[in-house]
Structures are given as C-alpha cells and as structure tokens.
N, C-alpha and C positions, 0 to 999 in steps of 0.2 A: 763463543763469547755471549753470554747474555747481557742482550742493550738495554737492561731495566737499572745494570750496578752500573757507578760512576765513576772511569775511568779517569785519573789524575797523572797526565802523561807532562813528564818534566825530563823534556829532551834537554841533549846538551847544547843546540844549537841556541835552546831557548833560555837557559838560564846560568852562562856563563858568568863570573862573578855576583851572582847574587845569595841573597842571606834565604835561609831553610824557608820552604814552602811554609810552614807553621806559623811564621812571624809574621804579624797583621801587618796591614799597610796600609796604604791610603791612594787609592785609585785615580789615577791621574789621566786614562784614558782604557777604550776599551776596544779589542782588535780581534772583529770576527774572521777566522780563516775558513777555506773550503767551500765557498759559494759558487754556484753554475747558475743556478737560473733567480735564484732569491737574491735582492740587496741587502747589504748591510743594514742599511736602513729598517726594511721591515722585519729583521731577527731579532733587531736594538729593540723595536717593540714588546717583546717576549722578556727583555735582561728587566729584572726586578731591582738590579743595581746602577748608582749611575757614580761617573767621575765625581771627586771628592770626599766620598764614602769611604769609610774603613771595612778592609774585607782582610778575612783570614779563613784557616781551613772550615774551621766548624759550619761557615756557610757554602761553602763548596757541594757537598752533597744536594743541599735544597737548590742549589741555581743549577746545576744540573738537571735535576729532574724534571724543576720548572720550562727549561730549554726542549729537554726531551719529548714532555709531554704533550708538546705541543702539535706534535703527530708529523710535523714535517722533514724530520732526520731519523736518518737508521742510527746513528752516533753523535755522542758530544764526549768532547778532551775539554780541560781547561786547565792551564799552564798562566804562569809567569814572567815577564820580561823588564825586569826592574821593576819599577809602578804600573805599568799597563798590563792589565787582564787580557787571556789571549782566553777566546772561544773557537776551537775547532770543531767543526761539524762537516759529517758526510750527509749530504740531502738526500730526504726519501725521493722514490723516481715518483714523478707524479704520472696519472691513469691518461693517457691519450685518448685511448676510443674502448670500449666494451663491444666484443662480438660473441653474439648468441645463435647458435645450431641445434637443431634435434627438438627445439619443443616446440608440442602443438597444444597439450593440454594448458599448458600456464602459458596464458600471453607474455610475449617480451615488455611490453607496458608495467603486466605487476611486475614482472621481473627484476625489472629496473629501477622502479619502487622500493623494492623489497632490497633490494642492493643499497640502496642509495639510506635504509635506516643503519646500515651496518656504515657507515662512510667508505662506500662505493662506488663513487660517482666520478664522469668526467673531473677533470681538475685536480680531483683530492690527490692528496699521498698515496701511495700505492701500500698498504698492510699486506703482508703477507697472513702474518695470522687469523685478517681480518677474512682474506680469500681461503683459508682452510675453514671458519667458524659459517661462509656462506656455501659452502660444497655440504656440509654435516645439515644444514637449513632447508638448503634446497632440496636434498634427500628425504631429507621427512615430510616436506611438503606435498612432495609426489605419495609417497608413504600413504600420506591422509585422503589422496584421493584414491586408494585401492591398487597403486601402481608399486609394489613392492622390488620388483625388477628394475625400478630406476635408478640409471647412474649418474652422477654430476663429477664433470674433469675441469677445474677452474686451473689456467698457467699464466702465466705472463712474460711476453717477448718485449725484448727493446725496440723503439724504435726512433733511437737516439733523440739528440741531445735534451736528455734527462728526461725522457718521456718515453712513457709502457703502455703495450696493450693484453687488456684482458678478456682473452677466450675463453669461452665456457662454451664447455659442446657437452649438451645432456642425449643421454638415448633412454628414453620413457618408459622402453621396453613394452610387452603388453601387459593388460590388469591382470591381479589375481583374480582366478574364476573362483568359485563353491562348489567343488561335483560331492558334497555331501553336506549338511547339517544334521545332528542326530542329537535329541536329546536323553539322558540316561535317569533314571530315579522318580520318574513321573509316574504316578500311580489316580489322582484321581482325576487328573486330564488326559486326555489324548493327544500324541504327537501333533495331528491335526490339529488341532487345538490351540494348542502353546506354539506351532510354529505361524500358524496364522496370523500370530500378534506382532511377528516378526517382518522387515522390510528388507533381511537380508536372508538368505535361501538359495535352492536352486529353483529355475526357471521352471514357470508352469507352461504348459502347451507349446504356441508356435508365438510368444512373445519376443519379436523379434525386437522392438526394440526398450524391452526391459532390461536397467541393472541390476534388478533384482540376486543375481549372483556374481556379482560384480563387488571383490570382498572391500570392506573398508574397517580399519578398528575403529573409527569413531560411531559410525552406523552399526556395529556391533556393540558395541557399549551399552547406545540407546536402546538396541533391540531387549540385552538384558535387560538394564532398567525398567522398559515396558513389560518385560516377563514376572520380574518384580514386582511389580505395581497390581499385574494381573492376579498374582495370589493374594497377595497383600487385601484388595479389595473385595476377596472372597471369606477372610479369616483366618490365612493361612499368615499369621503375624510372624510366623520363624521361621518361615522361606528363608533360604538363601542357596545361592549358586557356589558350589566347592571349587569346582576347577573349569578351563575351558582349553580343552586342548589344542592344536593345531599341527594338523598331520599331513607330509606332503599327499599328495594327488598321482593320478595315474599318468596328469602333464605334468611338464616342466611349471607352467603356470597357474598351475590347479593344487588344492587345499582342499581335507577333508575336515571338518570341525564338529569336536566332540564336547558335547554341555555335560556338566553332569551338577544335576541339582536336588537338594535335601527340602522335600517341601514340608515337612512336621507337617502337626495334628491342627485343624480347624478346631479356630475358637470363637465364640459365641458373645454378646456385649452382657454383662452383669449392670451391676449399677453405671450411671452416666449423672455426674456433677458437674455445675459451672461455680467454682470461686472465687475469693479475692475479691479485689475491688468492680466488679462487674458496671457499675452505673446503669443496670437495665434491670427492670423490674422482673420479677419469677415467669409473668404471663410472654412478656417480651421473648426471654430466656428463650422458655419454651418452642417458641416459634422458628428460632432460629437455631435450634441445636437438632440436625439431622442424624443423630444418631439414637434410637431405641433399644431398650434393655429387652433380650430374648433372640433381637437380628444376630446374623452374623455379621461380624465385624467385618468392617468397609474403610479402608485408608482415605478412600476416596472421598467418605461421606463424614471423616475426622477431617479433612482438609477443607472441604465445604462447609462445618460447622465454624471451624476458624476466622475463613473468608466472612460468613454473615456476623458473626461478633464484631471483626474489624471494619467489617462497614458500615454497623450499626452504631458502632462508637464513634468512625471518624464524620459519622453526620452531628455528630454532638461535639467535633471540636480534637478529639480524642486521634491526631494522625499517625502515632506512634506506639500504638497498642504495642503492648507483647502479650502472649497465651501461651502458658506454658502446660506439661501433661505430663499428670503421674500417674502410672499404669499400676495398676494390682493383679497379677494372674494367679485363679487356680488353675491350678496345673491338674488336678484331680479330676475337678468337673467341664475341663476344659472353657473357663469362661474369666473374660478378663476389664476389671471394674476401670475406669475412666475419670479420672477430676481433673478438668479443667480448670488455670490457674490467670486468672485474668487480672494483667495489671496495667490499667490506662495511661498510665503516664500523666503527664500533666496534658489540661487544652491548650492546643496550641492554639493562636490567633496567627492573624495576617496583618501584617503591618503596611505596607506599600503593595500594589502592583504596576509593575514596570512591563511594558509594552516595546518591545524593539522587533522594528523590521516595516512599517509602515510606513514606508518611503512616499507612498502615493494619498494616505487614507490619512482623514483626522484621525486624534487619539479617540474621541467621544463615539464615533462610529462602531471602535470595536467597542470601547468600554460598556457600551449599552447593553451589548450578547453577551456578556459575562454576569453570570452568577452570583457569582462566592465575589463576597465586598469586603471591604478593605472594611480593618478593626474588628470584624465578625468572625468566630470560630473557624477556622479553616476546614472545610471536609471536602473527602475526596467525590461527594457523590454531583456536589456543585460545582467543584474541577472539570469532572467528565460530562458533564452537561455545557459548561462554557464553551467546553473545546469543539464537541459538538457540535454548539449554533455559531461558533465560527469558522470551521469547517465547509459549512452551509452556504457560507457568502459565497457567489458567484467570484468574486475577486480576491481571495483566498485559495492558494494553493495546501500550505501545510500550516499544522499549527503543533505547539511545544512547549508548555506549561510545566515548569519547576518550581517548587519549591525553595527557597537559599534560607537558612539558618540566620539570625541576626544574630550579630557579633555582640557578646556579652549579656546575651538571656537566653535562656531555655524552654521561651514559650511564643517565642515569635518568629514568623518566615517570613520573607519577600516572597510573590508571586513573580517570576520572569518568564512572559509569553510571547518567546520567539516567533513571529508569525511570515510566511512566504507569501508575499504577494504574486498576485499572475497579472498579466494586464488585465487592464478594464477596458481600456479605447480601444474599440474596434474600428477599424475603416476597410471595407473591403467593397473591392471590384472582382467578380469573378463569372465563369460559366461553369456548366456542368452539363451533364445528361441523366435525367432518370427515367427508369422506364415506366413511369405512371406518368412524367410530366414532359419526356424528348427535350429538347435541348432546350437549356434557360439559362439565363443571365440577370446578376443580381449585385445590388449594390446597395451597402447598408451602415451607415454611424449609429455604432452602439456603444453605449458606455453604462457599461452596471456598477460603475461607482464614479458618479458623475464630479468632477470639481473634487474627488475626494471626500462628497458626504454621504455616501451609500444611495445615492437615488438613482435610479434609472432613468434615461433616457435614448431613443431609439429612432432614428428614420431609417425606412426601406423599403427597399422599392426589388420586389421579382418579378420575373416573367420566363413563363414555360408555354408552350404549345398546348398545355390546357389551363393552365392560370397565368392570368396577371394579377399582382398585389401590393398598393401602397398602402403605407401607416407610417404614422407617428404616432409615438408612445411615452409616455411617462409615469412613473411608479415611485412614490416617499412612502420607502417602507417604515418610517417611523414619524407620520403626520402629526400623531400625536405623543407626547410622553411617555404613556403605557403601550405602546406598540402597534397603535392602529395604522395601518398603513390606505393611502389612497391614490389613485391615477387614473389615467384615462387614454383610449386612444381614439384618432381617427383613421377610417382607413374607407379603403375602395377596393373592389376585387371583380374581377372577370373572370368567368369559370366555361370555358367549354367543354361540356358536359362530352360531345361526341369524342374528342380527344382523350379522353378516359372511358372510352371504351362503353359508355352508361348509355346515352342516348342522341337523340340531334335538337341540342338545342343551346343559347348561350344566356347565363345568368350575370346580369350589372347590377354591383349593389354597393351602395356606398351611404356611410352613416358614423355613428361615433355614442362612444359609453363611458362611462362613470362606475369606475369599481370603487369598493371594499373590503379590507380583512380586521375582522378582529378577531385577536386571540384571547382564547378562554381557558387557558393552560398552558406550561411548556411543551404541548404535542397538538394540542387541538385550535382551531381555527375557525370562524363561521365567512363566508365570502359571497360577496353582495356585486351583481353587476347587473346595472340599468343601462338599454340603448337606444336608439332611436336610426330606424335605416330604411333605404325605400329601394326597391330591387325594382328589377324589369325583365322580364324572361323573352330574351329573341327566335322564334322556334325555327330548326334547319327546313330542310327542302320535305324531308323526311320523319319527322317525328313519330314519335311511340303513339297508339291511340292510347292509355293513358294518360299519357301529357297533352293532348291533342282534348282529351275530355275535358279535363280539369283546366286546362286557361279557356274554354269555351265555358267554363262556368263560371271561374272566378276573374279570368281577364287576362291581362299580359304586366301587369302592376302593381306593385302593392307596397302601402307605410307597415311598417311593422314596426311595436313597439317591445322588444328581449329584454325580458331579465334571469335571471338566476342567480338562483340560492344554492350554495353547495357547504359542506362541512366536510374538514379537511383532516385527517388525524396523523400526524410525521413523526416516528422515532428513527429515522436513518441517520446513520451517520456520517452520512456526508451526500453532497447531491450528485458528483459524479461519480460512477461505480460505487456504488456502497455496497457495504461488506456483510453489513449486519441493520436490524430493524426493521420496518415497514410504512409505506407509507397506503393510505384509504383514501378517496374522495367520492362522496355522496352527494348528489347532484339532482336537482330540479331546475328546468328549464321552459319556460313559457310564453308565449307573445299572450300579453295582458291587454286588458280591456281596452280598445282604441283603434287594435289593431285590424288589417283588415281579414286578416289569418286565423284565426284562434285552434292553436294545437298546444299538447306538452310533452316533456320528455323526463322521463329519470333515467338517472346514468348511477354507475360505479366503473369505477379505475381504483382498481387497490395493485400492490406488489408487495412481497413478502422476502429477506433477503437472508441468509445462514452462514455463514463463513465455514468453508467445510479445514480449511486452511490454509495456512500465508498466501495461496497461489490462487484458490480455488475459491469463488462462492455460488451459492445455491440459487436460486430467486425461481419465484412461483409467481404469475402476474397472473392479471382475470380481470373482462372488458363485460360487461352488461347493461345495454340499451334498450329500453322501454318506452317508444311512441302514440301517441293517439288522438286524432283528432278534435276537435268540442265546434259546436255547432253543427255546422252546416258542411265541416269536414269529418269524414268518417275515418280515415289515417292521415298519415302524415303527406304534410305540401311533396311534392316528389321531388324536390331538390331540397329538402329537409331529411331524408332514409337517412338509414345507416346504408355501408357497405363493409364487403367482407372481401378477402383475399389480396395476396404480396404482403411488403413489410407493415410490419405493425398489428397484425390481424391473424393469418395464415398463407404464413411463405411458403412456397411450393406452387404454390397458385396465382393465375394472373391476377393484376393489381384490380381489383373491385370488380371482379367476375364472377363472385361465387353469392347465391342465393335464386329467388325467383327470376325468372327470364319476361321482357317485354314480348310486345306483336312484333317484333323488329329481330326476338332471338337474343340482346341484349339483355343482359343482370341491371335491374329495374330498382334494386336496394330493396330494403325493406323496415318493419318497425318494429321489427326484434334483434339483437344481434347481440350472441354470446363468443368471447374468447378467450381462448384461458392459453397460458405458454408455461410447462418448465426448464428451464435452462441452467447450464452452469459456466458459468464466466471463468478465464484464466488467460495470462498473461501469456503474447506470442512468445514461440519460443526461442524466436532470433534478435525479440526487443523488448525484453523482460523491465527495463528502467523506464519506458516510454505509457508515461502513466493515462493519457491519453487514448490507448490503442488497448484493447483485450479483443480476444476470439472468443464464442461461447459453443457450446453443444444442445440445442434444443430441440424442443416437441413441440409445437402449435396446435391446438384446436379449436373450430369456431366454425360461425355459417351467420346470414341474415333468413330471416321467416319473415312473411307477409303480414303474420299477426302472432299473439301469444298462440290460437288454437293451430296453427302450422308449424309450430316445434314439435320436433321430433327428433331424440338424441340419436336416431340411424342417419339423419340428414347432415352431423355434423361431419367435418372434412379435418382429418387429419393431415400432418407432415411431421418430418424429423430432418436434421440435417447441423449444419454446423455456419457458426457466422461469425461477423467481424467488426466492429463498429472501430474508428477512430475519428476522434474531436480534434480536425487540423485546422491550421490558421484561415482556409478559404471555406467552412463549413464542416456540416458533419457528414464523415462518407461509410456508410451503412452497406455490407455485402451479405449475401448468403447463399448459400445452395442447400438445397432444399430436395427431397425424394415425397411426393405425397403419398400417400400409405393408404389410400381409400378411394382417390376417385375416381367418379361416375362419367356414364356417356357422355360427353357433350362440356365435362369440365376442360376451363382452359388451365393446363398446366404449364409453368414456367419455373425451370431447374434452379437458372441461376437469375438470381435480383439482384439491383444494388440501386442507393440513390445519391446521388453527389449535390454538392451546390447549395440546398438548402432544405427545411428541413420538411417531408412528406409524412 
C-alpha cells in the first residue's frame, strides 16, 4: 500500500444509517482513533478543521495529507459517523536509542549529526525510507574518503511499547590503494613531470606514513584539474583529458588508473586589449595587464590580469566588476588575440557599518581600526586592511566583514563585522620551570582592553632563580586622535647573573620610562622611550676578572639615563601566528648625556611570514646586535652584552653559553650578536582546532663576537630540530628538541629546552 494516497475507509460498523460520504455536513465533533503513545490532544493540533465547519469529500484528500505529513503516522483513514469526523491513525514507532559499530574513520559524533539532518534522531518517528536514503549517504561518505569497500547495514528492532531502535553496523573495509597511475598521450612532458603535479600516485620510497596512494575521486578530480591548469599555463589552451579509466589491481583493494589526455598544439599571445568601460587610464592599463603579445599563453597570467583590474577598480568604489573575454585564434600561426571586456558596474558605497559581537569593547575602539568609512566608496582593498588592524588587537580572536545589499538600491551595502572576542582580564597565579630561569612563580593582572577602551594595563610580579621582576604598566594606544599612542612603566629587577650560567655577580636595578609611538602610515611606526634607573652590581665570592676590572674602575653603581628610538614597519596579518607579511624593527639605543655609563646599541628584529598553505607557513626571522662603548668605555657595561644560545637565539645549545668565554671558563656575552632561524609552522596533528598551539620544523643559526673584527661566519653555531609553542591560560609554554650540526669542543649542548611560566 502506498502511504502517500489517501485511504477513505467507510466501515459498516461506522456508518450505519447514514447518508453517502459525498454529502457535506456540518462537524459537530471530531474523533481521533488508534493512539498509543500521542494524545488526542496533540494530533487535534495538526486537524486544519474544527467542529462547526462544513466538511465534505473534496477536502478529504487535503486533511489527509496534512495529517500524514506530519511524519508521526505510517497511516491515516478518515470515515464518518453521523456528524462526527473519525480520524484513524497507525502511529509511526518512534527511535528509542541509535547504535553505532564498525567505525573508526567517521566519528559517531558526525555520525549523529549527520543522521539527525535526515530526521534521525532520538525521539523522532522512525522513517523507513529515511533509514534507506542514510545507508545510500553513509556509503558515499566513506566513498569520499578512498574507502570504496565500505558497507552500511541500517535495521530496526522493537523495543516495545511504541519504541525502535536503530543499528547501524558499518565495516570500513580497508582504502583503495593506486598500485599504478599511467598517463597516455603526453608528448611534450614527461610522465615525471605531469605526475608530479599530482597528490595522488603511487608511493615513493619508504613513506610510511604517506596517502599518497590512498585513492580518493575527489583528490583525483583536483589532481586533474591541477594537470589542466598545468598546460593551460604553458599555452596549451585545448588540453583536455578524454577518459580516465579505472582497472581492478592485483589486490582485492588495489586499482590501476589510466589518464589518457589530448594536449593539442601550443599557442602563443597575438594581440592583448582591455575594453569597455575600464575607468583606468591606458598607462594604468598597462601596468596591470600581465599578459604580453609574443609570450606563450598563460591561464595563470589571464587570471592575474583579471584579479589586478578588479582590485584596481574596487579601490574606486567599483565592488562588482565583471571582465569578460573574447578570444580570436589562429589556428594557422598558432596564436590566439585577447580583448578583454570590462564592465564596472555601478559604484557602490557603504551605507552603515554594524559591528556585532563586542560583548566586552566600546563600539569607538574597533571603529577607529577600520578603514573603509561609512558614505565612502566601498573597496575591497580598505576591507582587508580593517580586518587586518583588527586582527591585531590582542583582544580579538576572529574577525568577519560582509557586505549586505540594501533593500531597494543597487548602489549601497551594509558592512557587517562579526568580531570574536577573547578575554582581555588576565589574573594569573602560577609556577613553572625553565631551564634558563629553575623554578619561578609569577603572578600578574593584565588587561589589554582595559574597562573596554583598548588601553592596557598590567601589574606583575616574577621570580625565578635567576630573576626577580616587578612592573607596572600602562599603554593608550590612541592618546591621541590620529593614533599616537603613550605609556609608561615602572618596574624593578634582580638578575643573578651566576644563575644563568654568565658569571658571579647580582644586578638591582629599578627605574621607570615614558614611551611613544607615532604612526607615519598604515605599516610604519617611529617609537620613542625615555627612562631613568639607577642599578647596583653585588659581585659573588668569585667573579670574572673582567667584571672584577671594570666595577674597579667605574664602581658598583650607577644613574643611567636609556632612551631609544626605533622604527617599526608591520604588514602581518595578525599578531598571533601569522600566516602572511612581515614585520621589521630598527633600533637605536643609548644612555644619553647624564648618565654615568655612556655606550650605544643598534639592533634589528625583523620576521618575514609565506603561507605555504591552509596548514603550513613559512617564516624566516633574523636578530642583529651592534654594541659600543663612547668615552671612557671601550665595549659595552658587561651586564649590558648580548648573549647567544637556547630558545630564542640557537636551540640546541645551553641557554646563553655560546660566544667568548670569561677567566672563569663562562660565556662573558659579547657586542656582536647575529641570528637568523627558518622555520615552518603547522597545526599538531591530534589538535588541529586549537588555535593556540602549532609545532614548527626549524634551523637556527647565530653566535655573540667580542667586537665586529671577531666575526667570523666559521664561528657561527648551527641546529635543526623541531618545536612547539602553545599560548595557555597560565603563560606561554615553549618546547624544542634540537640536534646542533656544528659544535665545537667545549660547546655546552642541550637536546631538549622548554620554558614555562612566563616569558624568556
């Protein structure tokens, strides 16, 4: 019986003496039968009809269906009994409990998910067909991850009164393997070649644990595509793939795959026009159309030519370019002419921006990092610059910039910039160990969005077995209306030097400064910090001669008065793990006239960042330190050096071990000191959402020199190895292992580092 038609069951128990179903009548009551577990009550909900109403056949059909449709019966009858409407219904068995066996690739979590869009879920009705359309679902799904061998067996048991359960036991089976790709018709590449572009294959070497032949059609798809793309961008404009076979294998599990593709004749670029309404001037044009008459054609370099039209327009307003192309080929001389057909559309403006998600923050705080103003041309290249410098906030997790259409015009958008906040209030007690500093304990209020106006402020107080540190801090990164930002901290510090390994002596220094930033562009920054602090050097039992010289000459005390001037230049896209941009800082450092020290320093920190993709980026950092004394100091105060080795510098190596050695045999710093790291960042691969945590793969190298004329690039210390940074609620905890690749007698080497607690 199919339960979609609607069965008009007119028993005789039900319509003794009365007049033919056909003849309307006038409802005087309405009598649901066959209920177990639903009341009358909530069915009556679903009747579109009620007592007093005239009902005859012709609605019959429709209240039926309306009944039916309501997913909670396998059947409805509806019959007659004088004036009372009889609804009979068999109830569907409703789902008791879902049990899942056999799978390991699809968690039962999507599982249930995934069930539950088909209405599959505890409670519901039980659909049969709904359980056959999720066995045909879950098949494909397995399908998509290379598992062609997977079976899905969906049943259902009673387990009475009026309640079913439904088991689903999958067997995964194992993946299909590749034991061959072969492509057929390729004449001016090499197999090598064209399959290289590929990410599906057979395994190379002892990749153990590569899928590389681990078949999948989606990941075949792309691989074509990419093989496309590959000619495409050589000239080869009438590539195309004829067939792609798929032949069992020598296993049960194994597939041999045969390409076979038609690459035609390379062609070459004839003429190249931009038409239409362009709104760019010929010289403009020019600059931005990458494709030249005589190259060989490049798909790549037609898509490129598109991308800078449209962004050169949507800086004018222009956000819905279209560019269209009409090709000319000869076919004789094999070269094929290009006119580009450029039509702007109208400019669009921006009518409002709406800001939602600021639970914590004024509106005026974000609205300052934003760009692209309201009433103003909308472009996208002020879009990706706002997102950008809001990104950037320390108290910004994510951000999400839409456009919305206004309702009855053609020229105006809303901006809606969904924004995630992250806390700002810190309050933390905590301890740690690191192996530069043994055990310390630290406890700190910080808030980088203080009250909700974007200011910072900061008390904290550390202490390790070679430092102690208190400060208080504050920062109004927008003092003033154009962005200057100002603060100041005070702070104290204890340093024993012998505890890091340097020398025996303990440094007390406590004082307090006055910064500045002012920005001179959207990237570039000038930064201004004046201090005033007065130190005191305690020498151990044992000191370095050295140090032992130089406070016999200059004392055990001294005012200093630091400032520096640094220029700062930031295109990253964000400030934790960035993916893409670079950031520079150029530094001079000096105790100015007063003071009782007179030395200087220039510095560089730059980092350079590539996104290799979604998973992976690049970064190349580089540390260069230049000291030298002025008067009556010939280098730098000896608690002023740089140092070299552990994190931050050259892991592999003990923390501040590596350079010239004192009378003691201890690394004495020095007033040179280069480092340079390249690395590549990528999400663990058991906590891929924890945005927090990446592992990287790098190379360290670096050293301190006594002076510029004791560099010497044989004296720099290499390592390699692999590391782990995560930003957890109790500090940042930093690990690495490390193998050094170079050194020398007498270098202290140390495998593994790590620092916890705060930050070194």
């Amino acid at each position: 019986m199919n339960k979609q038609l609607i069965r008009l069951s007119v028993a005789s128990a039900l319509v003794v003496s009365q007049p033919a179903w056909s003849a309307s009548f006038v409802i005087k009551g309405i009598e649901v039968q066959g209920l177990q577990r639903l009341t009358p009550q909530a069915v009556m909900q679903y009747i579109p009809v009620r007592a007093g109403q005239r009902f005859d056949e012709s609605q019959a059909n429709e209240l039926s269906q309306v009944i039916y449709q309501t997913g909670l019966f396998e059947d409805v009858k509806l019959a007659r009994r004088g004036s009372i409407l009889i609804v009979k219904v068999i109830e569907r068995q409703a789902i008791g409990e879902i049990n899942i066996s056999g799978n390991k690739k699809l968690p039962t979590a999507n599982i249930l998910e995934f069930l539950k869009k088909l209405n599959i879920a505890k409670g519901n009705g039980l659909d049969k067909q709904a359980l056959a359309k999720a066995e045909e679902e879950l098949v494909k799904a397995y399908q998509g991850q290379g598992l062609y061998n997977a079976t899905v067996n969906i049943s259902s048991r009673s387990l009475g009164q009026g309640r079913n359960a439904v088991d689903i036991k999958i067997n995964e089976g194992g993946g299909t393997r590749i034991e061959s790709l072969d492509i057929v018709g390729n004449q001016a590449f090499s197999d090598a070649v064209l399959l290289g572009q590929f990410e599906s294959g057979v395994k190379k070497g002892i990749s153990f644990f590569s899928t590389r032949d681990q078949y999948s059609r989606e990941k075949l798809a792309a691989d074509l595509d990419k093989l496309a793309a590959f000619y495409r961008d050589r000239g080869y404009i009438k590539f195309e793939v004829v067939s792609v076979d798929t032949l069992p294998g020598t296993t049960k599990q194994g597939i041999k795959i045969k390409i076979t593709i038609k690459e035609g004749a390379q062609y070459r670029l004839g003429r190249v026009g931009v038409g239409g309404n362009s709104k760019l001037s010929q010289p403009q044009v020019d600059k931005l159309v990458a494709l030249k008459s005589g190259q060989v054609f490049s798909q790549k370099n037609l898509e490129l030519t598109r991308k800078n039209i449209e962004d050169a327009l949507g800086k004018q307003g222009f956000a819905f370019t279209r560019i269209g192309l009409e090709p000319q080929i000869d076919e004789a001389n094999r070269i094929v002419n290009l006119q580009l057909v450029v039509d702007p559309g109208k400019r669009v403006y921006v009518r409002r921006i709406n800001i939602r998600g600021n639970n914590r923050t004024k509106d005026e705080v974000y609205r300052r990092e934003i760009r692209q103003l309201e009433s103003a041309p909308l472009s996208k290249e002020l879009i990706e610059r706002s997102k950008t410098r809001l990104q950037r906030l320390a108290y910004v997790e994510d951000v999400n910039i839409t456009p919305e259409p206004v309702a009855g015009t053609s020229d105006q958008v809303d901006l809606k910039i969904e924004i995630t906040e992250r806390s700002s209030n810190q309050f933390r007690i905590g301890a740690g160990y690191s192996q530069s500093g043994g055990i310390l304990f630290n406890t700190e209020l910080k808030q980088d969005n203080f009250m909700g106006t974007g200011k910072e402020l900061e008390i904290a107080f550390d202490n390790s077995s070679a430092n102690r540190n208190f400060r208080i801090g504050y920062n109004n990164p927008f003092y003033t209306n154009e962005g200057v930002s100002r603060g100041f901290n005070i702070y104290y510090n204890k340093y024993n030097a012998e505890k890091d390994d340097i020398s025996s002596y303990i440094s007390n220094r406590i004082g307090a400064d006055l910064s500045y930033a002012i920005p001179i562009g959207e990237n570039d920054a000038f930064h201004f910090k004046f201090g005033a602090e007065k130190r005191e050097i305690v020498l151990g039992s044992d000191p370095a001669t050295h140090i032992k010289e130089f406070t016999d000459k200059h004392g055990l005390k001294y005012r200093q008065l630091p400032a520096t001037l640094s220029y700062v230049h930031d295109t990253r896209n964000r400030a934790l793990f960035p993916t893409s941009g670079q950031r520079h800082r150029v530094s001079v450092q000096a105790a100015i006239p007063g003071s009782d020290l007179q030395y200087a320093k220039l510095g560089y920190d730059g980092a350079l960042y590539k996104e290799i993709n979604s998973d992976f980026t690049f970064a190349l950092k580089g540390k260069i330190g230049l000291g030298k004394g002025r008067k009556d100091l010939d280098n730098l105060p000896f608690f002023e050096k740089y140092t070299a080795g552990g994190i931050g510098t050259v892991r592999g190596y003990d923390s501040n071990s590596l350079g010239p050695l004192d009378s003691n045999g201890d690394a004495m710093g020095g007033d040179v000191l280069f480092a340079s790291t390249a690395e590549v960042y990528f999400p663990v691969p058991f906590a891929k959402d924890m945005k927090g945590l990446k592992m990287s793969a790098f190379v360290d190298v670096g050293n301190v020199f006594e002076d510029t004329s004791a560099f010497k690039a044989k004296d720099l210390r290499a390592s390699v190895g692999l590391g782990a940074v995560w930003v957890s609620p109790f500090g940042p905890l930093e690990i690495s292992v490390a193998r050094p690749l170079n050194a020398k007698d007498g270098d202290d080497k140390q495998v593994l580092q790590f620092s916890l607690g705060a930050n070194f």
